[in-house]
C-alpha positions as CSV (number, residue, x, y, z in Angstrom):
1,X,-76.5,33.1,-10.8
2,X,-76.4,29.9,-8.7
3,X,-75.4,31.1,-5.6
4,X,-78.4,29.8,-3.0
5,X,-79.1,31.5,0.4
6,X,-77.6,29.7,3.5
7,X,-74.6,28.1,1.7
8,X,-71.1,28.9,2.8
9,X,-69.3,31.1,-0.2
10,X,-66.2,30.5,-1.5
11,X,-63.9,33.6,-1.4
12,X,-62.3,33.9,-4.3
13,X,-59.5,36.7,-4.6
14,X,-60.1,38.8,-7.0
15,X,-57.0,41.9,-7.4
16,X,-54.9,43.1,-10.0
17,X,-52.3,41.5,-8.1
18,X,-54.3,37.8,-8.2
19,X,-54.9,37.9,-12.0
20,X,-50.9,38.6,-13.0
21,X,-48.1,35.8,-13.2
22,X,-45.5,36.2,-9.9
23,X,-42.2,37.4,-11.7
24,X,-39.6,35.6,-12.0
25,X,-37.3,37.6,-10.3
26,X,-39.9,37.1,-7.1
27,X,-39.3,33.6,-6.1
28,X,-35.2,34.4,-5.2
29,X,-36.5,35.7,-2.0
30,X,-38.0,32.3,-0.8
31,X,-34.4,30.6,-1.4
32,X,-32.8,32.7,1.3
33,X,-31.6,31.4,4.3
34,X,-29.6,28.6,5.5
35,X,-31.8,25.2,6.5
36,X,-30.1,23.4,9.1
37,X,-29.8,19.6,7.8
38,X,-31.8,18.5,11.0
39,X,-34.3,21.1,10.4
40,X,-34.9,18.9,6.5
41,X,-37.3,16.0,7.2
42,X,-37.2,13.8,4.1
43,X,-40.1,14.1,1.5
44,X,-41.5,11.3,-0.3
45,X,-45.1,11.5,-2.7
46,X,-47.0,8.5,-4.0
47,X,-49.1,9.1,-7.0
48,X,-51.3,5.8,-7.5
49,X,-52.8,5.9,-11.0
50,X,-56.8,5.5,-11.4
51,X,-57.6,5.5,-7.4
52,X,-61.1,6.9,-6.8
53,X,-61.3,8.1,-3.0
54,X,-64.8,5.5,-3.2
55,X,-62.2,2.4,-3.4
56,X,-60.0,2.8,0.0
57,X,-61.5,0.9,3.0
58,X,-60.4,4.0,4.9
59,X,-63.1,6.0,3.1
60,X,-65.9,3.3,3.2
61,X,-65.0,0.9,0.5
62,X,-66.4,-2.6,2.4
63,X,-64.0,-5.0,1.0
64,X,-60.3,-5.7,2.3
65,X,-58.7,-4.4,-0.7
66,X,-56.4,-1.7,0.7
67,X,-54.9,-3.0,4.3
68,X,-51.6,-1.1,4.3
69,X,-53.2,2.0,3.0
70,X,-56.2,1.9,5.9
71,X,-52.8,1.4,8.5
72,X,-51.0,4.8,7.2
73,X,-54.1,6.2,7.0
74,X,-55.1,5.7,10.5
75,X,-51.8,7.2,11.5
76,X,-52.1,10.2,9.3
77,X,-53.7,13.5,8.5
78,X,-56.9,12.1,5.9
79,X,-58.8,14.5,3.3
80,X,-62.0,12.9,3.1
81,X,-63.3,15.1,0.3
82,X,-59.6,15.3,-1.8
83,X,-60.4,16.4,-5.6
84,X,-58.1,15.9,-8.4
85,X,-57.4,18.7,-10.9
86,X,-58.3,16.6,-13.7
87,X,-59.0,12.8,-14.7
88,X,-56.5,12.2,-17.4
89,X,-53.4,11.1,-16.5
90,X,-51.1,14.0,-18.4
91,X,-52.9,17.0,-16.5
92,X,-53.4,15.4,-12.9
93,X,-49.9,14.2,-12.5
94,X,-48.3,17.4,-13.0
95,X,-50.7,18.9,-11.2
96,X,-49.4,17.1,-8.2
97,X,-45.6,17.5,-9.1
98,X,-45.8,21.2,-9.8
99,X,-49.1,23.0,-8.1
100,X,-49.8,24.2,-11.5
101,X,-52.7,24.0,-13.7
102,X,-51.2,22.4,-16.8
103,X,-53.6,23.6,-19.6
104,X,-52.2,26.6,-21.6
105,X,-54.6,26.9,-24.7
106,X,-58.1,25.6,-25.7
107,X,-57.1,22.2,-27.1
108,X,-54.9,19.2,-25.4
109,X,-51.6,20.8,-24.3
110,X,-48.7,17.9,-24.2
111,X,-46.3,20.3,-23.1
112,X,-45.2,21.1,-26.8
113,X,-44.4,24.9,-25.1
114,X,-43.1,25.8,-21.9
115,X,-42.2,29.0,-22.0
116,X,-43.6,29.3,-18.0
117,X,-42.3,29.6,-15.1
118,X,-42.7,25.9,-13.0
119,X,-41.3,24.6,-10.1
120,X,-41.8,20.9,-9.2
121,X,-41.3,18.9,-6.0
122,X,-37.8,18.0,-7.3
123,X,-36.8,21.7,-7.6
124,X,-37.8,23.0,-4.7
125,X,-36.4,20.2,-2.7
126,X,-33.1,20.8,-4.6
127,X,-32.8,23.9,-3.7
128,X,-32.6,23.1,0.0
129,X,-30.3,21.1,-0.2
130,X,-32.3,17.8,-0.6
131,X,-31.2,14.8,-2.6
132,X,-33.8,14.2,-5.2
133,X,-35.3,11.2,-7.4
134,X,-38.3,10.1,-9.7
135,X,-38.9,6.8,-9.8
136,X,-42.1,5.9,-11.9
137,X,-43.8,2.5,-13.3
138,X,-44.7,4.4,-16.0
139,X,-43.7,5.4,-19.2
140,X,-43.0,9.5,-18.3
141,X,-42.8,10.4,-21.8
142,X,-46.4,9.8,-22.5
143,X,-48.3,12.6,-23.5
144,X,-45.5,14.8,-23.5
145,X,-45.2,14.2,-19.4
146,X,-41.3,13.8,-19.5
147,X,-40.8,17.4,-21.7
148,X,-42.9,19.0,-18.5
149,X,-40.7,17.0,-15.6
150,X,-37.4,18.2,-17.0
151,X,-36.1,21.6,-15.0
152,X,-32.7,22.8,-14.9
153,X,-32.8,21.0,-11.6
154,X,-30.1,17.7,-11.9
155,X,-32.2,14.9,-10.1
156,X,-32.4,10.8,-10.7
157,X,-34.7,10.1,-13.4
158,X,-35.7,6.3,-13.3
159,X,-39.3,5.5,-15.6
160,X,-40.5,2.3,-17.4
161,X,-38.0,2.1,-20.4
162,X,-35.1,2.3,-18.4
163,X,-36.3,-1.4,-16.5
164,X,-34.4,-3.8,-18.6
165,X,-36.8,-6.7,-17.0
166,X,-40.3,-7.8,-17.6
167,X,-43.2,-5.1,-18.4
168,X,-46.9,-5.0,-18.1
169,X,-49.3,-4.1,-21.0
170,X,-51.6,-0.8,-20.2
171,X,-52.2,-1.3,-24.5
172,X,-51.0,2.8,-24.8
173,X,-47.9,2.1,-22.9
174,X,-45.4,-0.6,-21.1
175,X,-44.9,-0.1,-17.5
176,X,-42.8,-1.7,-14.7
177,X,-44.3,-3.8,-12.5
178,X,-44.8,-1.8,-9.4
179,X,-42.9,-3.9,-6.8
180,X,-39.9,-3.2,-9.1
181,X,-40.2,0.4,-9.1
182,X,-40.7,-0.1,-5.5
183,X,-37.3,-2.2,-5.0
184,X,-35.4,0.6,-6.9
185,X,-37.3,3.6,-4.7
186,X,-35.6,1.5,-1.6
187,X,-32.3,1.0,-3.1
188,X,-32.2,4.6,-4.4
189,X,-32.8,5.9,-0.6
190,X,-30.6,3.7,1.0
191,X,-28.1,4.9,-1.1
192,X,-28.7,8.6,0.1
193,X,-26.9,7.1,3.1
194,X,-28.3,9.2,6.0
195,X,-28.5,13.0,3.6
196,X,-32.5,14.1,3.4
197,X,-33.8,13.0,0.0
198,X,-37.3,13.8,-1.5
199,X,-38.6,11.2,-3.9
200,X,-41.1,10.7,-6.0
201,X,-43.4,7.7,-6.7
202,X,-45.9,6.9,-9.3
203,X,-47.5,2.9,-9.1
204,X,-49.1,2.3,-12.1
205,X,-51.4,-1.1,-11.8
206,X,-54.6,0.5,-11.2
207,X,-54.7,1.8,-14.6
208,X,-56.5,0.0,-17.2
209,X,-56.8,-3.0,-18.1
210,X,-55.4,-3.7,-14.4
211,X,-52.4,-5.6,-15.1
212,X,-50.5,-7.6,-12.1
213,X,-47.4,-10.1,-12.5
214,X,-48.4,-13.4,-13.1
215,X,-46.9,-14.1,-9.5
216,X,-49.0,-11.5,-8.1
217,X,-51.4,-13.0,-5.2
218,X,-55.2,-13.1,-7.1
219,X,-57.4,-13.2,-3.7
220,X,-61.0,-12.0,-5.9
221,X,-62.0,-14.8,-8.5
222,X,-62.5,-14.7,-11.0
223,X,-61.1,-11.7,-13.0
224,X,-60.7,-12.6,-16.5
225,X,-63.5,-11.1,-18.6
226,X,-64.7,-13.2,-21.6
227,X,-66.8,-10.4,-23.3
228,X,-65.9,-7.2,-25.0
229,X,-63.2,-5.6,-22.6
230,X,-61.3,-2.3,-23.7
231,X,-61.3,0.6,-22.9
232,X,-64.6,2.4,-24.0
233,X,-66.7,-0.6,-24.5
234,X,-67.7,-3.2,-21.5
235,X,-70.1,-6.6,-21.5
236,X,-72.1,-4.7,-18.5
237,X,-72.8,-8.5,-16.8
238,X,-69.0,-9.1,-16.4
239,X,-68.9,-6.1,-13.9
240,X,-68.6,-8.4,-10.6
241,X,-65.4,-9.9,-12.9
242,X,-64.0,-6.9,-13.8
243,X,-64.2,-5.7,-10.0
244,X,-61.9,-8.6,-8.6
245,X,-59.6,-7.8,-11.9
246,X,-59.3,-4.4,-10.1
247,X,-59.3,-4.9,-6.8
248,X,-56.6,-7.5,-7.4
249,X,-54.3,-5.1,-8.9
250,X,-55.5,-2.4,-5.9
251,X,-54.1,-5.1,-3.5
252,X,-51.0,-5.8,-5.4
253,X,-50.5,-1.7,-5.7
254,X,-51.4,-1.6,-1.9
255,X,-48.7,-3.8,-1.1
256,X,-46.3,-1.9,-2.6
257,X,-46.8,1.3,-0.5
258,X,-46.9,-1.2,2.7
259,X,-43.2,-2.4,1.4
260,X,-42.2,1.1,0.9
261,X,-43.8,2.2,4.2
262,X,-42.4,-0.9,6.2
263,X,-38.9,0.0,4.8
264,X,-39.0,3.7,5.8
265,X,-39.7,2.6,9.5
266,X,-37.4,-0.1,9.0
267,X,-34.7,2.6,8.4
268,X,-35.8,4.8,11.3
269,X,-36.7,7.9,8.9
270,X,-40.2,7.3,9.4
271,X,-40.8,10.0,12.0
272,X,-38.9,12.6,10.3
273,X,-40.5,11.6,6.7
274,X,-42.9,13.7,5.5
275,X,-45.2,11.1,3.5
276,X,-47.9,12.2,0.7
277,X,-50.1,9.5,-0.6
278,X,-52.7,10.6,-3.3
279,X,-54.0,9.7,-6.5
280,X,-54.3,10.9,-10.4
281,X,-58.1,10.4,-10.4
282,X,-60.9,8.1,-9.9
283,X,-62.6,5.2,-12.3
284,X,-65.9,4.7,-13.4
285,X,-67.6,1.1,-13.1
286,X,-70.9,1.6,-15.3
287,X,-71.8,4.5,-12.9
288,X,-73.1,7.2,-15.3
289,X,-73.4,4.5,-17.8
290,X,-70.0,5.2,-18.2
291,X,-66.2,3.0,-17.7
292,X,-62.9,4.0,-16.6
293,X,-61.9,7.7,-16.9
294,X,-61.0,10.6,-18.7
295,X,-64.9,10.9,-19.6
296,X,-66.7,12.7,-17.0
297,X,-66.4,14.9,-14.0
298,X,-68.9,13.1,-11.7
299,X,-67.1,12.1,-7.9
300,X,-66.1,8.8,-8.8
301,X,-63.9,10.2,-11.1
302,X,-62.6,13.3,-9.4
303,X,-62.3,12.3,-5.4
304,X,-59.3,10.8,-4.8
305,X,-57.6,9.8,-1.6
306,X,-55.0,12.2,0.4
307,X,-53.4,11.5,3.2
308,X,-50.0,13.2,4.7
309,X,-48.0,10.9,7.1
310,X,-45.5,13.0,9.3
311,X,-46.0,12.4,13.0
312,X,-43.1,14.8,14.0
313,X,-45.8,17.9,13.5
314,X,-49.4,16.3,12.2
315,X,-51.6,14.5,14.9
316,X,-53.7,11.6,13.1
317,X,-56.7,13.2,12.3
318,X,-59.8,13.4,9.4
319,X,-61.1,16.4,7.6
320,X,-64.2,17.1,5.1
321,X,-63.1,20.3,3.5
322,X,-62.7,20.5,0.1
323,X,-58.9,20.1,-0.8
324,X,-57.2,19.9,-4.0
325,X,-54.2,18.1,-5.0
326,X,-52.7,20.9,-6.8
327,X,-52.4,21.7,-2.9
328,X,-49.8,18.6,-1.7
329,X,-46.6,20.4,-2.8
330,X,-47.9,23.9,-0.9
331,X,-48.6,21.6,2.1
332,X,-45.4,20.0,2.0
333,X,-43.7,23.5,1.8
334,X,-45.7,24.7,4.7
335,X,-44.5,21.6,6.6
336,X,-41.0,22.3,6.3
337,X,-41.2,25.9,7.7
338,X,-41.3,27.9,4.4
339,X,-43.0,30.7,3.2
340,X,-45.4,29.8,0.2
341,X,-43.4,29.8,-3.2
342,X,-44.9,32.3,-5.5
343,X,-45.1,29.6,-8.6
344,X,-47.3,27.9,-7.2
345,X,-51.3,28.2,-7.2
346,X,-52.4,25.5,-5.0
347,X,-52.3,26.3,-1.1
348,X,-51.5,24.4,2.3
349,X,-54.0,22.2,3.7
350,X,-52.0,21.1,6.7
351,X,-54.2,22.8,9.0
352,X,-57.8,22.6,7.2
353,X,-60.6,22.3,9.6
354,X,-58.4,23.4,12.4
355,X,-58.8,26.9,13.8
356,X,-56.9,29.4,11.6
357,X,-56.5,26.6,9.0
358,X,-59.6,28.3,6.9
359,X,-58.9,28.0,2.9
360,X,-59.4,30.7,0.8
361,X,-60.4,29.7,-2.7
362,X,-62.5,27.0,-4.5
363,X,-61.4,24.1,-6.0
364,X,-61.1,23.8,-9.8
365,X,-61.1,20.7,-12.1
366,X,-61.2,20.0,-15.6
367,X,-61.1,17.4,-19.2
368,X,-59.6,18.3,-22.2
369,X,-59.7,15.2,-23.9
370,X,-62.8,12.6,-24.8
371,X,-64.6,15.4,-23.6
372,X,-64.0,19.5,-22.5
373,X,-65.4,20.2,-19.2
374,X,-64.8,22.8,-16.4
375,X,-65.6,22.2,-13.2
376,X,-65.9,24.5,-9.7
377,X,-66.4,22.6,-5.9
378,X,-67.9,25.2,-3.4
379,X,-68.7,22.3,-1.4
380,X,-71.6,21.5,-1.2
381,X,-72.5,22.5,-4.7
382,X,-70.5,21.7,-7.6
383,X,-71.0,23.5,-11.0
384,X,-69.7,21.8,-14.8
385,X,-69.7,23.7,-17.9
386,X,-69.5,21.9,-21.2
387,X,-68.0,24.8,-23.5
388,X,-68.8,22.4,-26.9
389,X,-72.6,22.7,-25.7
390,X,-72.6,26.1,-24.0
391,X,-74.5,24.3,-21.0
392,X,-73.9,24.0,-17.4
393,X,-74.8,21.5,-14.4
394,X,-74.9,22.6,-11.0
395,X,-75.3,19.2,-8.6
396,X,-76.0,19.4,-4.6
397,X,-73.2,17.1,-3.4
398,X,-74.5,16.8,0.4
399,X,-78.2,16.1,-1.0
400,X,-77.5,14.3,-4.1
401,X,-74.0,12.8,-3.3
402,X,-74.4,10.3,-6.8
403,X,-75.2,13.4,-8.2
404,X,-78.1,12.3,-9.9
405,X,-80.4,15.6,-10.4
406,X,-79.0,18.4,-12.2
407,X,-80.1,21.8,-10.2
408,X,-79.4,23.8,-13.4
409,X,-81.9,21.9,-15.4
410,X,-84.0,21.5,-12.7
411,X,-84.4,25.7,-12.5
412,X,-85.0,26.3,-15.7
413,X,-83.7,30.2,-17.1
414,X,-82.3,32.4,-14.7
């Protein structure tokens, strides 16, 4: 029992009608019902790869790294306390895409079986009519991504092996340099030619090792590392090094969401766009003695910025709730006037911290991967359980924000 006396509870629901999959006969409902084209603001989602919330000047990072992302953000509805349902790549993504919790079994799941109901952005959008596109830097079919991402839904499909022009070395994967995949995302909406479109994004830079065209502007010198540089093992003293190397390829990714934003506002569909910026997870820089991600679910790994653009409806404004991003795609079906669908297990967030915005559940994260770890936020307290050591850490986030004393240990036996 960790529960302590004072502390806000999380409700969680607990029925018969909680614990049991919708049907599938009980999402048909929510499809009923003619939607008016003007009554269709377009959708558009931007997954950035490896963005920790503790790297965007609009949540306190000190240097100019992230200009064009501090602009929308100032002009948008901003989680300040956004988690990420996992921080590997495979799980987080369609976390975002789908509102589902990917894992099925106790080991990795790459999507080998999906014999389950899911319904991504794409579908859901398709359904109402919506012209609908993916357009990803990276390589989908990584980790059995692209096997998850394809519905019955017919949609534009455009990821890194179908760019025909130069590619960037992640060392796992090739991806498209970002400004490319941005191009194409333009090109593929002004071909929509005036019909509501939702679109997906996914800017792949920030990943590891933090590759930018050669062309790419360099502002934080110097970024080369000349000691061990992979992605387990560091030279600890080239840290200031390895910093610009990111931060350069944060302000090249940065960019690329201004372009996108610019050209949306250049087009007039910025009012009536529904815009979702977020992340996959964070990155670790030595904190925990530990580098890049995947490894650990301490904040700088799970925090992740959030921020909905769509002045037709949401007033610029901040909020430190705990959110999940297995809640964008419930937001953005709350902000076109629908019910919520029953597939999905995230909920809205477009009115947190308002009155009659009050969430109902805690937020949930985990690894299975270098490591197996669960995790729980009932902010302020956060609670990880190892299951290959059969131990827990419980960790004051308010008090102990770097998370440095573990209250479990702390206790002793219950």
């Amino acid at each position: 029992d960790w529960s302590v006396t004072g502390v806000q509870t999380c409700a969680l629901p607990i029925s018969d009608a909680a614990l049991d999959s919708p049907r599938r006969s009980s999402g048909l409902a929510w499809w009923t019902g003619a939607v008016d084209a003007e009554d269709r603001p377009n959708v558009v989602v931007i997954t950035l790869e490896t963005v920790g919330a503790n790297h965007v000047g609009f949540l306190g990072y000190p240097r100019d790294v992230t200009p064009n992302l501090d602009r929308i953000a100032s002009r948008s509805l901003v989680f300040e306390r956004a988690y990420s349902t996992a921080t590997h790549s495979n799980y987080a993504q369609m976390a975002i895409l789908s509102s589902l919790f990917p894992r099925r079994g106790g080991a990795l799941d790459v999507y080998a079986r999906l014999d389950y109901p899911r319904m991504l952005v794409h579908d859901l959008a398709y359904g109402m009519g919506y012209r609908t596109a993916t357009v990803s830097s990276q390589d989908e079919s990584w980790q059995g991504m692209l096997r998850f991402q394809t519905t019955p839904t017919p949609t534009y499909f455009r990821h890194a092996p179908d760019h025909e022009g130069e590619h960037l070395d992640l060392g796992t994967e090739d991806i498209t340099p970002d400004e490319e995949t941005v191009r194409h995302a333009i090109g593929w909406i002004d071909r929509a030619a005036g019909e509501p479109f939702s679109l997906y994004l996914n800017l792949q830079s920030t990943h590891f090792p933090y590759p930018i065209p050669k062309s790419a502007p360099r502002p934080f010198l110097p970024d080369q590392p000349a000691g061990p540089f992979n992605y387990v093992v560091w030279d600890r003293s080239e840290l200031p090094t390895i910093l610009n190397r990111y931060d350069n390829a944060l302000r090249y990714v940065d960019a690329q969401v201004g372009r996108l934003y610019d050209a949306l506002e250049e087009r007039g569909l910025l009012h009536d766009t529904i815009l979702v910026v977020t992340a996959d997870h964070g990155e670790l820089f030595f904190e925990h003695d530990t580098v890049t991600h995947g490894r650990t679910l301490y904040e700088e790994e799970t925090r992740v910025p959030l921020v909905v653009h769509y002045p037709k409806m949401l007033d610029p404004r901040r909020v430190d709730v705990a959110v999940s991003t297995l809640d964008v795609v419930p937001t953005i079906v709350d902000l076109l006037g629908r019910e919520p669908h029953p597939a999905l297990q995230g909920e809205s967030a477009a009115w947190a911290g308002l009155p009659g915005g009050e969430r109902s559940s805690a937020v949930f994260m985990n690894i299975q991967g270098w490591k197996h770890y669960e995790g729980v936020v009932c902010y302020p307290y956060k609670l990880v359980f190892d299951p290959d050591t059969d131990t827990s850490a419980l960790f004051d986030l308010e008090r102990d924000p770097r998370e440095a004393r573990d209250l479990a240990s702390s206790r002793g036996p219950a």
